[in-house]
C-alpha positions as CSV (number, residue, x, y, z in Angstrom):
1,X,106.5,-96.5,-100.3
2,X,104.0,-93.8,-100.4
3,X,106.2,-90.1,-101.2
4,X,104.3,-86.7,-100.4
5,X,106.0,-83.1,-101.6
6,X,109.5,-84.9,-102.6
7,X,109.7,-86.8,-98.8
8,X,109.7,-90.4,-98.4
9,X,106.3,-90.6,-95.4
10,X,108.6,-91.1,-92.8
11,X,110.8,-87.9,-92.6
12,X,110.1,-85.0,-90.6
13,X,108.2,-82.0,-92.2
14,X,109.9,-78.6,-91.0
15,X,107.7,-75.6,-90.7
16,X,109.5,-74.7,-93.9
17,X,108.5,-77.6,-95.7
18,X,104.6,-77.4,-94.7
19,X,105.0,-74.0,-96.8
20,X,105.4,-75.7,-99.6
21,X,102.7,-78.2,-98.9
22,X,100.3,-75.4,-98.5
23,X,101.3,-74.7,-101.9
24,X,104.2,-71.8,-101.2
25,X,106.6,-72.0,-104.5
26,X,109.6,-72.3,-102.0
27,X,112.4,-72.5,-104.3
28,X,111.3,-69.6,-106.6
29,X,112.7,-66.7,-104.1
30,X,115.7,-66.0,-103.2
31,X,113.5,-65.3,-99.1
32,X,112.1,-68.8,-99.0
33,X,115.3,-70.0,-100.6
34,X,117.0,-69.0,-97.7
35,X,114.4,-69.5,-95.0
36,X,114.3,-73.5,-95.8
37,X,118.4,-73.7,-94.5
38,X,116.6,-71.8,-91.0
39,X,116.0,-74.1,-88.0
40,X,113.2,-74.7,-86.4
41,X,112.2,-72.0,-83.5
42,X,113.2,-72.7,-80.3
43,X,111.0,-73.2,-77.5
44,X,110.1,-69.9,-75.1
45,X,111.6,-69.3,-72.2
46,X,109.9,-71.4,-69.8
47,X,107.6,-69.9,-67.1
48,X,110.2,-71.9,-64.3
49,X,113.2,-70.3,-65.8
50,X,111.8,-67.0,-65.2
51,X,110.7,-67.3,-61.5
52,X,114.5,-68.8,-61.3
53,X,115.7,-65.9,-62.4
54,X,113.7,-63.9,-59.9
55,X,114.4,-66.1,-57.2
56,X,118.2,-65.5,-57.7
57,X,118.3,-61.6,-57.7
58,X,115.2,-61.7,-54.9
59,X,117.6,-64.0,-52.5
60,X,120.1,-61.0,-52.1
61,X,117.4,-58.4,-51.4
62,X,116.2,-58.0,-47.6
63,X,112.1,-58.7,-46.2
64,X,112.0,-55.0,-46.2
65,X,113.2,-54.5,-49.8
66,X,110.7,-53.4,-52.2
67,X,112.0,-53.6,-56.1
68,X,110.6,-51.4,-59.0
69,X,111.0,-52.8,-62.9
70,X,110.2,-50.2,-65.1
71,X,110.0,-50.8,-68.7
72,X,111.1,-47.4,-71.0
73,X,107.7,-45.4,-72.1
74,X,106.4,-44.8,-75.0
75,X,108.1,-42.7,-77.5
76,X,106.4,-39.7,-80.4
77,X,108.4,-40.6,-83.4
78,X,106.0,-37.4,-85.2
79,X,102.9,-35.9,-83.9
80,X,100.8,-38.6,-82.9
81,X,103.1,-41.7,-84.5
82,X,105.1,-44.0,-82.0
83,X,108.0,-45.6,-82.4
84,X,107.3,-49.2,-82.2
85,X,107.2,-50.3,-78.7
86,X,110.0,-52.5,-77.1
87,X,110.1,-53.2,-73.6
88,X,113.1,-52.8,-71.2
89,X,115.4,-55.5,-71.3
90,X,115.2,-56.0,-67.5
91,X,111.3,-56.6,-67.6
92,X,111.9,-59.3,-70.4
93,X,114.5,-60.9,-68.5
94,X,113.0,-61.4,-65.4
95,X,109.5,-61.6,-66.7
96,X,109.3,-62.1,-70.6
97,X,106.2,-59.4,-70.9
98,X,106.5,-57.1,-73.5
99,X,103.2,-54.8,-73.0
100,X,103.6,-51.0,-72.7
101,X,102.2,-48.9,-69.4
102,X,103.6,-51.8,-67.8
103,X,105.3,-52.0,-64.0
104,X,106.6,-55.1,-62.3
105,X,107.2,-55.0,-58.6
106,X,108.6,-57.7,-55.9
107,X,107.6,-57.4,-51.8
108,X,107.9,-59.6,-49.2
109,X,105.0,-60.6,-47.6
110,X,105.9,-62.3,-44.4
111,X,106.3,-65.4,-45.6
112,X,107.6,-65.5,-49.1
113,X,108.1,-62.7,-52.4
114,X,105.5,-61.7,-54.2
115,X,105.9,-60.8,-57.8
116,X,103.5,-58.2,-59.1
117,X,102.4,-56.8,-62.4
118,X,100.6,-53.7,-62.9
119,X,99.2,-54.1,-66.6
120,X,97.0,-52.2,-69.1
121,X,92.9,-53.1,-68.4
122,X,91.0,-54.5,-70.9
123,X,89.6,-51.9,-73.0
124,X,87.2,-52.8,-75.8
125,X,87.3,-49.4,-77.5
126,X,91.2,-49.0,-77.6
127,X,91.8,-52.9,-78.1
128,X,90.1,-52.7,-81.5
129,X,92.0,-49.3,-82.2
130,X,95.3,-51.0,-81.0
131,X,95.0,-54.3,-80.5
132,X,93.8,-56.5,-77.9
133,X,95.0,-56.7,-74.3
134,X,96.0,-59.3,-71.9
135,X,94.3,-57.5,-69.0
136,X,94.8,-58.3,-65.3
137,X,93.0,-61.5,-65.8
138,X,95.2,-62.6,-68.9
139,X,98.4,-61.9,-66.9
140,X,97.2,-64.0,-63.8
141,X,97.4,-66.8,-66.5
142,X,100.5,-68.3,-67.6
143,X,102.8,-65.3,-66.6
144,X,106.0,-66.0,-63.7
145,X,103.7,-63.3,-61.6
146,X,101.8,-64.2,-58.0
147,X,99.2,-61.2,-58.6
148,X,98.4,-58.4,-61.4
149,X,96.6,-55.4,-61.0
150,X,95.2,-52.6,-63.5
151,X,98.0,-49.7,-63.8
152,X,94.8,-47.4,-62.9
153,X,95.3,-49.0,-59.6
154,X,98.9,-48.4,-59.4
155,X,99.1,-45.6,-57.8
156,X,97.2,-46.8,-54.5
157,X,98.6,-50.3,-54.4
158,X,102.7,-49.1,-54.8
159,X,102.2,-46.0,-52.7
160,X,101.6,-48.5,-50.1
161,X,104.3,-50.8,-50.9
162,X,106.6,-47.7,-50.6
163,X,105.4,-47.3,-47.6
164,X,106.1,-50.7,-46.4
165,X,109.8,-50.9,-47.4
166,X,112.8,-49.7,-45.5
167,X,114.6,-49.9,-49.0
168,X,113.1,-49.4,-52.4
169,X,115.4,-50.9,-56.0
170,X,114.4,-49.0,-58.8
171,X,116.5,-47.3,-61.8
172,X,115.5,-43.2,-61.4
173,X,114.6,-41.4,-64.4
174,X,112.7,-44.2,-66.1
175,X,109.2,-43.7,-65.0
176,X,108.4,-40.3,-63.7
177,X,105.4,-41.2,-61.4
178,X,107.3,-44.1,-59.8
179,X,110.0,-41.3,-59.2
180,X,107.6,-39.0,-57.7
181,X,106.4,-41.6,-55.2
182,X,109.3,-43.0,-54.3
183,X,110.8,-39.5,-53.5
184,X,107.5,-38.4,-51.5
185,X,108.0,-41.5,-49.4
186,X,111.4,-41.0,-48.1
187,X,110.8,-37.6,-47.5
188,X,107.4,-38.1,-45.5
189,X,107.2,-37.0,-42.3
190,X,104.1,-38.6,-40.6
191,X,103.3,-39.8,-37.3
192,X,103.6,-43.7,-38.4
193,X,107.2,-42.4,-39.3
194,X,108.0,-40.0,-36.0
195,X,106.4,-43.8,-33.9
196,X,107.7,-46.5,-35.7
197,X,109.9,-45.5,-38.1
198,X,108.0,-46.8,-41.6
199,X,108.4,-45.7,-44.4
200,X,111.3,-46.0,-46.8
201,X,114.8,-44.2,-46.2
202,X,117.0,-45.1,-48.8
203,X,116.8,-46.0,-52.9
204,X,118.6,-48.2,-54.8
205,X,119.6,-49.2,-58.6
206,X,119.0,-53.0,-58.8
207,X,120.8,-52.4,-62.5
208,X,124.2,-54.0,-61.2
209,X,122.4,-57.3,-59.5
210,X,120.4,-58.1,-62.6
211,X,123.1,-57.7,-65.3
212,X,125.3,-60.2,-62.9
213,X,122.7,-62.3,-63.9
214,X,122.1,-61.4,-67.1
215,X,126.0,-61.9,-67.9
216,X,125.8,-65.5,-67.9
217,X,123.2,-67.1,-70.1
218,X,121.1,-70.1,-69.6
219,X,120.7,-73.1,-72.1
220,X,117.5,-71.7,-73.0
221,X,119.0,-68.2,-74.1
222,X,121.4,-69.8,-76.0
223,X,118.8,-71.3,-77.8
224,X,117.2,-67.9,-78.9
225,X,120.8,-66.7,-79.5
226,X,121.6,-69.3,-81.6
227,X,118.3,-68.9,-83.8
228,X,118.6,-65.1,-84.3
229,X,122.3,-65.9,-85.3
230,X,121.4,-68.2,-87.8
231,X,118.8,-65.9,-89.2
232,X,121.2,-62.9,-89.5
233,X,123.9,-65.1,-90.8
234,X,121.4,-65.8,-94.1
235,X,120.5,-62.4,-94.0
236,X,124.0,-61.5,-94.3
237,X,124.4,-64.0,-97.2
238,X,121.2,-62.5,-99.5
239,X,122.7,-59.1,-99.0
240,X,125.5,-60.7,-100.7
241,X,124.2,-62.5,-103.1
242,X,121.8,-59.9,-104.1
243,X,124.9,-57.1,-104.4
244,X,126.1,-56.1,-107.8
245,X,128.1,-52.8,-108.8
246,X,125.4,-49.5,-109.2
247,X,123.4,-50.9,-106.2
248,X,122.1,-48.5,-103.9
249,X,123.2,-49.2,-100.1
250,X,119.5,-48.7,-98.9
251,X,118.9,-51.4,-101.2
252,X,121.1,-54.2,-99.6
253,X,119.3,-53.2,-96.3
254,X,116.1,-53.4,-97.2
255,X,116.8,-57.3,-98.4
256,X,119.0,-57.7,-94.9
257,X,116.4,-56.3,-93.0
258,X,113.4,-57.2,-95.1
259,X,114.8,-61.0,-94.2
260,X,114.8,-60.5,-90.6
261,X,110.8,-60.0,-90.6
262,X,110.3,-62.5,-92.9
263,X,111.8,-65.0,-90.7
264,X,110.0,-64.3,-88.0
265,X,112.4,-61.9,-85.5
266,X,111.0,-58.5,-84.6
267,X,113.7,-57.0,-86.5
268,X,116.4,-55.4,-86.7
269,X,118.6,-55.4,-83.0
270,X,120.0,-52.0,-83.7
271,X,120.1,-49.6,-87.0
272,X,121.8,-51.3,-89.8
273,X,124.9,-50.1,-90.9
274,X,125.8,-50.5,-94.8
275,X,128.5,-48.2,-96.3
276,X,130.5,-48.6,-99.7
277,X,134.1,-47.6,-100.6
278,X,134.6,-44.2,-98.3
279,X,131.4,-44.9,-96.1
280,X,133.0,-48.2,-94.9
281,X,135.8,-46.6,-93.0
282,X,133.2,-44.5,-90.9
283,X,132.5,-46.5,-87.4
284,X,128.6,-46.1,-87.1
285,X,127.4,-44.6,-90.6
286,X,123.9,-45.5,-90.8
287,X,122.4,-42.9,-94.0
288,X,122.9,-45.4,-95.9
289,X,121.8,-43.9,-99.2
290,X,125.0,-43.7,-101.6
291,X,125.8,-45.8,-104.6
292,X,128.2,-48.4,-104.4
293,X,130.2,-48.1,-107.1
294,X,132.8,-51.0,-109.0
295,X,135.7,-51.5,-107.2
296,X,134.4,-50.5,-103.6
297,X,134.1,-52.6,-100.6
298,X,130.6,-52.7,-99.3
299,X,130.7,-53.1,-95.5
300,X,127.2,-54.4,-93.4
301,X,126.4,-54.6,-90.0
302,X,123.2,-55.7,-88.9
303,X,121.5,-58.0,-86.7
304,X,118.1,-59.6,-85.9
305,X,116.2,-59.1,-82.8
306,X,114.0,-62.5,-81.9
307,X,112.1,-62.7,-78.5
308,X,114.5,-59.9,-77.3
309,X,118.0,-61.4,-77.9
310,X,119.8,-59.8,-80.6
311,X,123.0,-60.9,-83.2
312,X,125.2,-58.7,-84.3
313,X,127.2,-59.7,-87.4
314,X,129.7,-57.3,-89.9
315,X,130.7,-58.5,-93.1
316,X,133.0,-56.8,-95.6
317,X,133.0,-57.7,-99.3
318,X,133.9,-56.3,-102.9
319,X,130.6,-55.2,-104.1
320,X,131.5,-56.5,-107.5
321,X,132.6,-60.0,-106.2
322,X,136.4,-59.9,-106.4
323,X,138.7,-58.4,-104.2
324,X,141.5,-56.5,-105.6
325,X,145.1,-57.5,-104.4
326,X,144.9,-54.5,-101.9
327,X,141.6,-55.4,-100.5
328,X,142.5,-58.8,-100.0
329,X,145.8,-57.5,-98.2
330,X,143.8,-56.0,-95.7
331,X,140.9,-58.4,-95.3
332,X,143.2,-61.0,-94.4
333,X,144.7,-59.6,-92.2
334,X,141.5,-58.2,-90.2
335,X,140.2,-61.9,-90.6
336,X,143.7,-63.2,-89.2
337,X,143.5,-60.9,-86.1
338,X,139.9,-62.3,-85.8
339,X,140.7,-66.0,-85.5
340,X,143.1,-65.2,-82.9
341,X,141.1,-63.1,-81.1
342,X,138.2,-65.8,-81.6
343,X,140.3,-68.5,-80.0
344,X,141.2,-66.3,-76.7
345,X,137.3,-66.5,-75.6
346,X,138.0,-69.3,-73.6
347,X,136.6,-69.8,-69.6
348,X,139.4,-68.5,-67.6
349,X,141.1,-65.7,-69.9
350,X,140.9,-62.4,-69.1
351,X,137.7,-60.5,-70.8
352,X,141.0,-57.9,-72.7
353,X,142.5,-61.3,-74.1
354,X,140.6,-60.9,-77.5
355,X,141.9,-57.1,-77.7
356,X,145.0,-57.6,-77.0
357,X,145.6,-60.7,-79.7
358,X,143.5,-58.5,-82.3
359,X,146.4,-55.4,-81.7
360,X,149.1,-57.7,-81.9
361,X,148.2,-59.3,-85.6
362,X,147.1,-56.3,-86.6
363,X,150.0,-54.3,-85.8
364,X,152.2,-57.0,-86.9
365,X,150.6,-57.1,-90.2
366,X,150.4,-53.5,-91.1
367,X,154.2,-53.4,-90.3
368,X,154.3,-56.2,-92.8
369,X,153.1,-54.1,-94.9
370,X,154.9,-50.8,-94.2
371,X,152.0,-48.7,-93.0
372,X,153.3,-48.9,-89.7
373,X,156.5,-47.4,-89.5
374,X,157.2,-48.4,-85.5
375,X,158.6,-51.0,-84.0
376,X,155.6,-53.6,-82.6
377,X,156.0,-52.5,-79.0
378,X,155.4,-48.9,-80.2
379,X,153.4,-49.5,-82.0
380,X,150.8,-50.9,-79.8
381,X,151.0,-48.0,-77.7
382,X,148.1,-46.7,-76.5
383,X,148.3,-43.2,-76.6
384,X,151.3,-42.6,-79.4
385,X,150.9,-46.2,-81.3
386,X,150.6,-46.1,-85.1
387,X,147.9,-48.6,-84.8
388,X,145.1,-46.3,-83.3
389,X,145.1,-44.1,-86.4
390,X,143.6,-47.3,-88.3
391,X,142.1,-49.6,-85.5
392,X,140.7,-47.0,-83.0
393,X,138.1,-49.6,-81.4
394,X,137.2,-52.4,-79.0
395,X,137.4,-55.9,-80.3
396,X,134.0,-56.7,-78.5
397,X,131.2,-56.2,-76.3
398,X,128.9,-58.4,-74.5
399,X,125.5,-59.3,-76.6
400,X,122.1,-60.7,-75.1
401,X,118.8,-59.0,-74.7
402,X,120.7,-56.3,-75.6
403,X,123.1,-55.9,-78.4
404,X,126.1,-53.9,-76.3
405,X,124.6,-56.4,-73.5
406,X,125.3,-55.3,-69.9
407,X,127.7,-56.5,-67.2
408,X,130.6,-54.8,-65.7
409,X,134.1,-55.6,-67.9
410,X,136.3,-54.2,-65.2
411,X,135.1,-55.8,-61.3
412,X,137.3,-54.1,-59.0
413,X,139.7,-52.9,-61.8
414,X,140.4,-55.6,-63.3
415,X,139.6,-57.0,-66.9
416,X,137.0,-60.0,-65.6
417,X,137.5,-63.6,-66.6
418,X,135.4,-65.2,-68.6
419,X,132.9,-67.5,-67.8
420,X,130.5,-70.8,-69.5
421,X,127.9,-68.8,-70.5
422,X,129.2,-65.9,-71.1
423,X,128.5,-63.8,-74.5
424,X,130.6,-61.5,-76.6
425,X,131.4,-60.2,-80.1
426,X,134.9,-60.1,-81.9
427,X,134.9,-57.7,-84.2
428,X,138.4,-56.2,-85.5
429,X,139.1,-53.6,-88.0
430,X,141.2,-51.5,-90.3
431,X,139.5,-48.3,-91.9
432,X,141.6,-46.2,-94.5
433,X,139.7,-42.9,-94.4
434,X,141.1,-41.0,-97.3
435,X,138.7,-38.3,-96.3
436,X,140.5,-38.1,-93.0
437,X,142.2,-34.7,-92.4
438,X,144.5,-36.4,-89.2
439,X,146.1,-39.0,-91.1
440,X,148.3,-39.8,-94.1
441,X,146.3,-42.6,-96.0
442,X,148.6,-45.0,-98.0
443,X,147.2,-44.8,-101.4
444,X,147.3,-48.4,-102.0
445,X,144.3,-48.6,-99.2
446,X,142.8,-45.6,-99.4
447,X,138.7,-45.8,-98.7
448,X,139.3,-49.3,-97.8
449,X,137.2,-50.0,-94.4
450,X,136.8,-53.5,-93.4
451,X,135.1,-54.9,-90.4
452,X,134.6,-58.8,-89.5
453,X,132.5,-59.6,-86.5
454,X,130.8,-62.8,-84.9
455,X,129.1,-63.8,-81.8
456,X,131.2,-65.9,-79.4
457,X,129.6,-68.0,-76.5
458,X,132.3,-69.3,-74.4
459,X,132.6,-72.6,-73.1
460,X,134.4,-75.4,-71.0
461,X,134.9,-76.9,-75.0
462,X,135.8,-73.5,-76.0
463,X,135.0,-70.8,-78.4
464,X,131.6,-71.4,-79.7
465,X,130.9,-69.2,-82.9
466,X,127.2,-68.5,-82.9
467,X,127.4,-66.9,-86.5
468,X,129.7,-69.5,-88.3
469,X,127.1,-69.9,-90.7
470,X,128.1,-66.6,-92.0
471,X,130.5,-67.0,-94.9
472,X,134.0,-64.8,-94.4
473,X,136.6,-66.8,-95.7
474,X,137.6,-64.9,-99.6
475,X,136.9,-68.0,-101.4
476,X,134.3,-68.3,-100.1
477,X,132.9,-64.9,-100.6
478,X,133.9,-64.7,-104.0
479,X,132.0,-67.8,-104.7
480,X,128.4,-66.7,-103.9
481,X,128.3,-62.5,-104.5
482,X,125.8,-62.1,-106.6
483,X,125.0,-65.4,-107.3
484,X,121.5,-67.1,-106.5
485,X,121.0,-69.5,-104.0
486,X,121.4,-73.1,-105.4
C-alpha cells in the first residue's frame, strides 16, 4: 500500500497536514504543534443566510421605512496611523462586508426591498498605497446586495431615499453626514412637503430589532464560534505550557495572541488580560508588564476574533505549575460554582439562573472556609452580603460578533429565558486583593485572584461548552504547565 508523509493514500490530508508536505517541520514548534489539533475552517456564511437575515428584520419595517447601517469610521491611533479597521457588527451581520467608508441601506421599491451598498470606488493610486478595492462592480458580485453605488455618490442617491421615507432606522452619532441628512430631511419645509406630505418625520434606532436577531445564532454561526473557540482554547494551553516562574506577563501574551494570527483569526476579540499574583485580583488589568514571580497565580483572559465572532476564555493557574494548598482551596471552589452555573444554561431557565447557582457555591464555600462570617441567606445579600467584597461581578454575558454580544437580558423586567441558540459566558470569581483598602484580606488568600470562564451555547440537549478543549480541571493543569506539547 503505497504511504505518503506517514498516511496510508487513503486518509484525508488536513490543511495542517499539506504543511508538512510542502515541507513545514510541523512538530518542531510548539505553533504548528498546536495548530495540527485545530479543525478545519468552517465554511462562510452563505450569501442565502444573509439575505435571510435581512429578510427577517425587513418584514417588520413598513414600505415607507428607509434603514441606514453604518459601520464605525475610521480611527487616528497617532498622527497619520490607524487603528486597524473593523467594521460594525451590525453591517457584518446582515451583510458580512468588512470595507471601511462603507454604508448599507434598505428601501422599498413598490414591489419588493432593495438592499444597497454604497462602497469605496476603485482607485488605482490608493489601492497600491492601501490595498485593492472591491469597487461598485466587485460588490454587485457575490455580495447579499440588489445594487452598489460609489460613496461619492452617496450623498445624491440617500438624500433622495430620505426623502422618500416617512420613517428613517439609523443609530445617531455613528456617521456624521448620514446625521446631517437625516436631520435636514425631517426638518424641510418644501412645497412637496406643504402638498403631499413627503419627506420623512420621524427617526428610528433599528439597534433593538437586529440584536433580537442576533441573540439567537444560526448553525452556521455556531460553526465560526466553535472554530474561534477551539483556537483560543490552544492558545490558552501554549500560554501555559510556555509559563515558568521569572516570566514576563507581556510575554505569555505575545504567545496567546501571537497564536491567534497564526491560526488564521484576525486577532485578538478584545485586549488581553494577563496578571500575576496581585494583578490577578484586578477585574480588567490589561498593562500587563510585571514579572510573575514563584508562588503567584497567573490569571489570562483572551479570546480570538475569526470572521467577526469572538471567544472569550479566562484561565487561572500557578505560574510555577503547582498550586499551593490555599490556591487550590479557592480554585476549586470557583471551578465548583462554574459547573453549576454551567449546567443552569439550559432552554427554559431564566437568563440569572447561572448567577444565582455561582453565589450560592460560592458563598457556601467561603463560609466553609470561614471567610464569610454570615449566615448563607446574608450572605448573598445584595447590598450588605459578605460575598460582594470577593465576587463583585456577573457570571456572564452574551458572546457573538461581539464579545459582550448584544440583546436585552431584562424584556419587560424580567430576567429572559433562554433559548436553542442562544450564547453566553460563565465566568465566576474570587479575587483576594491584599492591596485593597475596603476589605480585610484573610492572609491565607491574600493576592489570590482566580477567574474560570467558558463559552456556553444552549441547547434542547443542553449546555454545550464551546471551550471544553480548554484544560481547567488541577490535574490537569498541573500536568502540562510548562511542559511541551507531546
Amino acid at each position: 500500500m503505497k504511504v505518503a508523509f506517514g498516511l496510508i493514500n487513503h486518509q484525508k490530508i488536513t490543511p495542517n497536514m499539506q504543511r508538512l508536505k510542502m515541507g513545514w517541520p510541523l512538530a518542531n514548534t510548539m505553533f504548528e504543534a498546536a495548530l495540527a489539533r485545530i479543525g478545519d475552517e468552517p465554511e462562510a456564511i452563505s450569501i442565502a443566510e444573509y439575505r435571510s437575515r435581512q429578510n427577517r428584520l425587513l418584514s417588520q419595517l413598513r414600505p415607507d421605512d428607509l434603514l441606514i447601517v453604518c459601520p464605525n469610521p475610521e480611527s487616528t491611533r497617532s498622527n497619520d496611523v490607524h487603528y486597524p479597521f473593523r467594521t460594525s457588527s451590525d453591517m457584518l451581520y446582515l451583510s458580512g462586508w468588512k470595507d471601511p467608508e462603507s454604508i448599507m441601506t434598505a428601501h422599498h421599491d413598490g414591489t419588493s426591498w432593495i438592499v444597497t451598498l454604497f462602497v469605496q470606488p476603485k482607485d488605482t493610486l490608493k489601492e497600491i498605497w492601501e490595498g485593492r478595492r472591491e469597487g461598485v462592480d466587485g460588490a454587485l458580485n457575490g455580495w447579499a446586495i440588489d445594487a452598489a453605488h460609489s460613496v461619492e455618490e452617496m450623498s445624491t442617491i440617500i438624500t433622495e431615499m430620505i426623502g422618500d421615507a416617512n420613517r428613517v432606522l439609523v443609530r445617531s452619532g455613528i456617521n456624521s453626514n448620514i446625521d446631517s441628512m437625516v436631520k435636514d430631511g425631517i426638518e424641510k419645509r418644501d412645497r412637496a412637503r406643504q402638498q403631499f406630505g413627503n419627506g420623512p418625520i420621524s427617526i428610528e434606532d433599528p439597534s433593538a430589532k437586529i440584536a433580537e436577531l442576533r441573540l439567537r445564532k444560526s448553525a452556521a454561526e455556531i460553526a465560526q464560534m466553535r472554530h474561534v473557540s477551539q483556537i483560543s482554547s490552544v492558545a490558552h494551553e501554549i500560554s501555559m505550557r510556555h509559563s515558568a516562574v521569572g516570566r514576563k506577563e507581556y510575554q505569555l501574551q505575545s504567545v496567546i495572541e501571537g497564536f491567534f494570527s497564526y491560526a488564521g483569526t484576525s486577532g485578538w476579540a478584545y485586549p488581553s488580560i494577563v496578571g500575576c499574583g496581585d494583578n490577578a485580583t484586578i477585574l480588567h488589568y490589561t498593562v500587563n508588564d510585571d514579572t510573575c514571580e514563584d508562588g503567584e497565580i497567573i490569571l489570562i483572559d483572551a479570546g480570538a476574533e475569526y470572521n467577526g465572532y469572538a471567544a472569550d476564555i479566562t484561565r487561572s493557574w500557578p505560574i510555577n505549575g503547582k498550586f499551593t494548598e490555599a490556591q487550590k482551596e479557592i480554585y476549586q471552589l470557583v471551578l465548583d460554582a462554574q459547573l453549576a452555573a454551567i449546567d443552569e444554561c439550559r432552554v427554559g431557565r431564566p437568563y440569572n439562573a447561572p448567577h444565582e447557582a455561582a453565589r450560592r457555591v460560592l458563598a457556601e464555600g467561603l463560609i466553609e472556609l470561614g471567610v464569610i462570617t454570615q449566615e448563607l441567606d446574608e450572605a448573598l445579600d445584595i447590598e450588605e452580603g459578605q460575598l460582594r467584597r470577593w465576587y463583585m461581578h456577573n457570571t456572564g454575558h452574551w458572546i457573538g460578533l461581539d464579545v459582550h454580544d448584544v440583546g436585552i437580558y431584562k424584556p419587560n423586567g424580567e430576567p429572559r429565558l433562554l433559548e436553542e441558540g442562544m450564547c453566553l459566558t460563565v465566568e465566576p470569581g474570587l479575587y483576594f486583593g491584599a492591596w485593597r483598602p475596603d476589605v480585610d484580606c484573610p492572609e491565607r488568600y491574600a493576592n489570590i485572584g482566580i477567574r474560570i470562564e467558558d463559552d456556553i451555547l444552549v441547547t434542547f440537549n443542553g449546555p454545550d461548552v464551546l471551550t471544553k478543549d480548554c484544560p481547567k480541571t488541577i490535574s490537569d493543569l498541573e500536568a502540562i504547565i510548562g511542559k511541551d506539547f507531546q
